[in-house]
C-alpha positions in Angstrom: 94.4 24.6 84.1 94.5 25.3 80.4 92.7 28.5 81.2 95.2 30.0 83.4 98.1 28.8 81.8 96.5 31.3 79.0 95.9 34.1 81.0 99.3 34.3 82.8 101.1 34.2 79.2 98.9 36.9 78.4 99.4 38.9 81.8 103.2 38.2 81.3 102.9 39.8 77.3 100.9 42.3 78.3 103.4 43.6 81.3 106.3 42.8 78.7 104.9 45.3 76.7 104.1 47.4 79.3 107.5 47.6 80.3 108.9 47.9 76.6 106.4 50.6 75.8 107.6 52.6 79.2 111.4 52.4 78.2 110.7 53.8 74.6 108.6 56.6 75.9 111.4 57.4 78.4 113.8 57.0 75.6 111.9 59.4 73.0 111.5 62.0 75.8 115.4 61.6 76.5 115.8 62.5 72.7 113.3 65.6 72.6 114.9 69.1 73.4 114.6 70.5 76.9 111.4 72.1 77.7 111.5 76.0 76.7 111.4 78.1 79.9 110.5 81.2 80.0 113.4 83.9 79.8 113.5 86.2 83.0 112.5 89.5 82.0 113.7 92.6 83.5 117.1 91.0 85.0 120.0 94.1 84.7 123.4 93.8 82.9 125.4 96.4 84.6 122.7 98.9 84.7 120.4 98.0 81.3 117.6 96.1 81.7 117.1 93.5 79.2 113.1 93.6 78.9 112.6 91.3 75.3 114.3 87.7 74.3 112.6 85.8 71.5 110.7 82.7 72.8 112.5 79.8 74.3 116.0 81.8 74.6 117.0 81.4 78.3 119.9 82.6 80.3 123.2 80.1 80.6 126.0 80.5 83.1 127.0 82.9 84.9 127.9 86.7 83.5 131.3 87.1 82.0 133.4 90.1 82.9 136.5 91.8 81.5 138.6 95.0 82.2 142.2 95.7 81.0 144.1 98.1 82.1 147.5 99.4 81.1 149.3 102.1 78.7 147.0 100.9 75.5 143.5 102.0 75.1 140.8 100.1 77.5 137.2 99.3 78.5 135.4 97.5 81.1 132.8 94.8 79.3 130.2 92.8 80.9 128.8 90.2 79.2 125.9 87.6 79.0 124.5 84.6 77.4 121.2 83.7 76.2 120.5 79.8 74.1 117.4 78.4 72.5 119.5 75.2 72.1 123.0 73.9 71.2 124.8 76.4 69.0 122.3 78.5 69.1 123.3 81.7 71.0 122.7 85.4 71.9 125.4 87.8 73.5 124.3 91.0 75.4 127.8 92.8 76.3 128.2 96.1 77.9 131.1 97.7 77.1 132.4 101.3 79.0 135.0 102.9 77.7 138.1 103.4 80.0 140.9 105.9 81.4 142.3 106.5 77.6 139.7 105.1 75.1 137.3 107.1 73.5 133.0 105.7 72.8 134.2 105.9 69.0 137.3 103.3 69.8 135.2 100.9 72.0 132.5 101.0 69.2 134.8 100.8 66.3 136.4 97.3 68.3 132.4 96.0 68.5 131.9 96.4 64.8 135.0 95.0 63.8 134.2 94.2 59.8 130.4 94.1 59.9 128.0 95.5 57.3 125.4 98.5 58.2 121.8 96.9 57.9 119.3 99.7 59.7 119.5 102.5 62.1 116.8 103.0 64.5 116.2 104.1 68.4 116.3 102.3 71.4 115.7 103.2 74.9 119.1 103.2 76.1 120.5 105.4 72.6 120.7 105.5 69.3 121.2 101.8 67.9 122.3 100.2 64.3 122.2 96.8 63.1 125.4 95.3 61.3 125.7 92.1 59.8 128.6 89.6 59.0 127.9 88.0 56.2 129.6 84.5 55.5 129.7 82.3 52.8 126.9 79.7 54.5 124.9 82.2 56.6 124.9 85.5 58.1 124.7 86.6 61.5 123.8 90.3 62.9 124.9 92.1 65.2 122.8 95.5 66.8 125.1 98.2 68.6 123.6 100.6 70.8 126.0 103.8 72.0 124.2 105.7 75.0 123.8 108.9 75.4 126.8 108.9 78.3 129.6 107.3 75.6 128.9 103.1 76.6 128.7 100.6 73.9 125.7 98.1 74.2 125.7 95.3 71.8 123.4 91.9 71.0 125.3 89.7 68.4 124.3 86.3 67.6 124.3 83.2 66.0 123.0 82.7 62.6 120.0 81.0 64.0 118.6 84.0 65.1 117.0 86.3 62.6 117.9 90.2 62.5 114.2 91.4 63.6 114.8 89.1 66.2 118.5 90.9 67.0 117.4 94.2 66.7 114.1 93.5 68.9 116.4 92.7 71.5 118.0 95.9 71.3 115.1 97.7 71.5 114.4 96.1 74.3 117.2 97.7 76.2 116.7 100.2 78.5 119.3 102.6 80.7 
């Protein structure tokens, strides 16, 4: 009697423990970041193929798209977003100059205040890599102008390195 007694308290430990062990694995997992997924490859943003992301960057949502139109200057832009975790984001936009603005205007707008860091080619044009510097970190932008007068840019978060940035760009192509 004694003997069983014993080995159902130790049956009922051990599946206590079980059981506890089983929530804190689910728990830990539950606190881990998502699993990195490969980014697709090859997908098109109105007509460029985006053939390089830096490991575990992955495309969210759906693409954004904009086009104005009116007396003032205007483009059409079509943009798209790549994270490798919270607040930690890449922006592919392509931006084609409209009826009355020029490739200079739309470029000039994509620059805004940024700092020239490199020039260097890229399949779909000649590309340069800006950066905005901040008083905490700094964050880089590439701009690509093609051949036929549309703006590419990648501009991140300051998570993401500028050999990082500029591989991106270079891994545009028309």
């Amino acid at each position: 009697m004694r003997r069983r007694r014993l080995i159902r308290r130790v049956t009922a430990a051990a599946a206590v423990l079980i059981a506890a062990g089983a929530v804190t694995t689910v728990h830990d997992r539950s606190q881990q970041p998502p699993p990195v997924v490969a980014p697709a490859i090859g997908e098109v943003l109105d007509g460029y193929r985006i053939t390089w992301l830096p490991d575990g960057t992955v495309r969210t949502g759906p693409d954004s798209a904009f086009h104005e139109e009116g007396a003032k200057p205007v483009f059409q832009l079509r943009s798209r977003r790549f994270d490798r975790g919270t607040g930690r984001s890449l922006w592919i936009s392509v931006m084609r100059p409209g009826s009355n603005a020029t490739t200079a205007q739309v470029r000039a707008w994509a620059v805004t205040d940024a700092k020239p860091v490199n020039t260097f080619p890229a399949p779909a044009g000649n590309a340069e890599l800006l950066a905005h510097a901040g008083t905490e970190t700094t964050t880089y932008l590439a701009v690509i102008t093609t051949p036929d007068g549309v703006v590419i840019t990648v501009e991140a978060t300051g998570w993401f390195t500028a050999a990082e940035v500029e591989s991106v760009a270079r891994g545009i192509d028309g």
